[in-house]
C-alpha positions as CSV (number, residue, x, y, z in Angstrom):
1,X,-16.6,-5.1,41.0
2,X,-13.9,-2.2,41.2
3,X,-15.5,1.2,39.8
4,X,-11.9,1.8,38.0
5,X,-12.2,-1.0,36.0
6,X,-14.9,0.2,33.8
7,X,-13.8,3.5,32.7
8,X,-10.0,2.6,32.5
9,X,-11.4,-0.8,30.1
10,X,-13.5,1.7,28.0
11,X,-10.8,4.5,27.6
12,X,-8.0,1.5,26.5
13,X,-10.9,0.1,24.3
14,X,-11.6,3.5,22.6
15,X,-8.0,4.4,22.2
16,X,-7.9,0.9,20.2
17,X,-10.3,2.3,18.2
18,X,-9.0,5.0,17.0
19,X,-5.9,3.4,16.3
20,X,-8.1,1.2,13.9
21,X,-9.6,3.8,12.3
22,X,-5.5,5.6,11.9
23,X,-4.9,1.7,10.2
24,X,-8.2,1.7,7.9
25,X,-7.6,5.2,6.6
26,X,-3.9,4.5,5.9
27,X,-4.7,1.5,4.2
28,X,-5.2,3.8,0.9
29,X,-2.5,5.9,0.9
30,X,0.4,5.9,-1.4
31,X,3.6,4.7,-0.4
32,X,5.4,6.4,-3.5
33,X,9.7,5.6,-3.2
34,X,12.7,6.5,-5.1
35,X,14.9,3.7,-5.4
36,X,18.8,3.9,-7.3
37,X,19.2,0.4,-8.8
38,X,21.9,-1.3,-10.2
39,X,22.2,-4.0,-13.2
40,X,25.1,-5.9,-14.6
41,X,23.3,-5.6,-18.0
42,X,23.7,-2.6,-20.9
43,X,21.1,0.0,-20.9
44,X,19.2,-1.5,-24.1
45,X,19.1,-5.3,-22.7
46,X,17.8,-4.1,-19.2
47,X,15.6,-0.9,-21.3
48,X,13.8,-3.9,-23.5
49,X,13.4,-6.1,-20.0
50,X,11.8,-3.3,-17.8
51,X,9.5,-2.9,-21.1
52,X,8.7,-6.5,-20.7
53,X,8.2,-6.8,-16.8
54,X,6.1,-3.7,-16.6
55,X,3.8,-4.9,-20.1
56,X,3.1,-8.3,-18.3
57,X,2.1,-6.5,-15.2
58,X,-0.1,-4.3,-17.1
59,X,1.4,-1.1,-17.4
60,X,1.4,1.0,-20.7
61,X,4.5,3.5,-21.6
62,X,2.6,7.0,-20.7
63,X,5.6,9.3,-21.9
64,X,9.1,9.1,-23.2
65,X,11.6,12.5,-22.2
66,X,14.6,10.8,-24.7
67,X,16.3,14.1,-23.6
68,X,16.3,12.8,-19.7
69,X,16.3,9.4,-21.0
70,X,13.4,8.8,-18.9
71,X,10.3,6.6,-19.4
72,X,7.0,6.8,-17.6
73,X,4.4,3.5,-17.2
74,X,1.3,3.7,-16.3
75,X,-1.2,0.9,-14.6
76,X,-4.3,0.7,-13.0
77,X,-4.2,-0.6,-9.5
78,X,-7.1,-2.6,-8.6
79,X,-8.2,-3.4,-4.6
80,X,-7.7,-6.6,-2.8
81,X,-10.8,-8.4,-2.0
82,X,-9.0,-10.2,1.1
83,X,-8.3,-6.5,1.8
84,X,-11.3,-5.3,2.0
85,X,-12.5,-8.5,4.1
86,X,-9.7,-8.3,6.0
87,X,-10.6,-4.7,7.0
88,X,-14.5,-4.9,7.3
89,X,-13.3,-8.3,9.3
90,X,-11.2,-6.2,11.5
91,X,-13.9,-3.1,12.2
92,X,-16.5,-5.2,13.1
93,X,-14.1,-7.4,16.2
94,X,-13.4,-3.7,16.6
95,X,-16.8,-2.2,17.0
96,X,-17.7,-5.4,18.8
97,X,-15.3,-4.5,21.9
98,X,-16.3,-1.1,21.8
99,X,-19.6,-2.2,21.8
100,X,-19.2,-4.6,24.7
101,X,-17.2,-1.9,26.8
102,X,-20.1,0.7,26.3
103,X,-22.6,-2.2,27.1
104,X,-21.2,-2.4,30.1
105,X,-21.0,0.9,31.4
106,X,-24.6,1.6,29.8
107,X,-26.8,-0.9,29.6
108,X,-30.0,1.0,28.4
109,X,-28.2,1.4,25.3
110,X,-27.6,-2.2,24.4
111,X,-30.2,-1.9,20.8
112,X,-27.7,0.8,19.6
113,X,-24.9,-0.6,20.8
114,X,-25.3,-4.0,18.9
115,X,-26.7,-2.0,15.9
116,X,-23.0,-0.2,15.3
117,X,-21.6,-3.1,14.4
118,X,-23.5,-2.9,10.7
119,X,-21.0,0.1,10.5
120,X,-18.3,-2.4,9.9
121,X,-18.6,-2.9,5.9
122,X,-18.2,0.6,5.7
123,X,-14.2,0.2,6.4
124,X,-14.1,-2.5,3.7
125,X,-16.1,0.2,1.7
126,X,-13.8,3.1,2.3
127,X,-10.7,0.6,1.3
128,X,-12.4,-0.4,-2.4
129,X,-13.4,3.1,-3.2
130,X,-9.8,4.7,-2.4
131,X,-7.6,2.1,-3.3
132,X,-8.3,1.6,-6.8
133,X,-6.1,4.4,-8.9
134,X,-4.1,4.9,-11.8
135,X,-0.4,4.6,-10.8
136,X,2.6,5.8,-12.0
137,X,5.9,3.9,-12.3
138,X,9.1,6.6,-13.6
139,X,12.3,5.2,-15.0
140,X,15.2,6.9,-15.7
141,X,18.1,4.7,-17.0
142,X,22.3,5.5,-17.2
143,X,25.0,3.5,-18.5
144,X,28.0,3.4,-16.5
145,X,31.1,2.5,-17.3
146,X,33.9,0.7,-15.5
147,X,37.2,-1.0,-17.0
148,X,35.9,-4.1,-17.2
149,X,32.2,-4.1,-17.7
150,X,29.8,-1.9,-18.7
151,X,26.4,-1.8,-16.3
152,X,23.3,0.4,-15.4
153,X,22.1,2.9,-13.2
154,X,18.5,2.7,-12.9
155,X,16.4,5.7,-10.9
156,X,12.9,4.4,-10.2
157,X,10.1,6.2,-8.5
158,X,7.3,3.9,-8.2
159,X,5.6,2.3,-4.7
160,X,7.0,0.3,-2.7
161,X,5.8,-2.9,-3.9
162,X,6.6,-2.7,-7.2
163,X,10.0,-1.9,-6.4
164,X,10.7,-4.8,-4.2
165,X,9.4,-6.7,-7.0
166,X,10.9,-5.3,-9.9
167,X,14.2,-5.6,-8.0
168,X,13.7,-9.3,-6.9
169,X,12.6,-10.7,-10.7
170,X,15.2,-8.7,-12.5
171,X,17.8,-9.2,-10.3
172,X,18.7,-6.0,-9.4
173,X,21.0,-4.6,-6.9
174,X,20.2,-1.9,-4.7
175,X,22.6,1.2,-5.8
176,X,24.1,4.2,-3.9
């Protein structure tokens, strides 16, 4: 067997790795947006239909600024199980490879080398633990006015999720 293959397997294997470890950790983070959205609707129709949306997805109004005309929801974010599976799922096919990979260039270590792979659950861990937070959704809503209709101007900072899907069920067009 070629002595280059070994090392050059392990080092692609362990730069795998850490890229793994960069996707499990970024699993948690926020991915907080600001989004301008536009509605054919008046600002109290599309002021009461937020309310709505946001109260069936289990938000609460946090604070009102009537000065700013801005409203601020509030929701608990709970983890995905499949998440959580997914990434314990992922770490140990992972930790496997490495495993393999240092199996191969040490044998004498094979015990230890099996036993990392009980390290796995500790991604799907790491994932419950940080994931679950209170989130914040800010709204900030402007009439504008045109000769012919009158619409809105909504200014949303809330992740990313929730404002693909606050702009898919209420119809809303992405603004300037």
């Amino acid at each position: 067997m070629d002595t280059a293959i070994l090392p050059s397997t392990f080092l692609l294997t362990l730069l795998l790795s850490v890229g793994l470890f960069f996707f499990i950790r970024a699993s948690t983070k926020d991915r907080i947006k600001t989004a301008q959205l536009v509605s054919e609707q008046d600002e109290a129709a599309l002021m009461s239909q937020l309310k709505e949306y946001f109260r069936s997805r289990s938000y609460r109004v946090a604070e009102v600024d009537r000065e700013q005309n801005r409203v601020i929801f509030e929701g608990n974010v709970r983890p995905s199980w499949f998440l959580a599976i997914f990434l314990t799922l992922l770490a140990a096919t992972g930790i496997v490879c490495l495993s393999l990979v240092v199996y191969l260039l040490f044998p004498n270590l094979s015990t230890f080398v099996l036993a990392m792979v009980l390290l796995s659950p500790l991604s799907g861990l790491f994932y419950w633990k940080k994931s679950g937070r209170l989130e914040k959704v800010s709204l900030k809503v402007e009439s504008t006015q045109s000769k012919q209709t009158s619409s809105s101007k909504i200014t949303v900072v809330a992740h990313r999720d929730e404002l693909s899907e606050l702009q898919r069920i209420l119809h809303l067009k992405a603004g300037e």
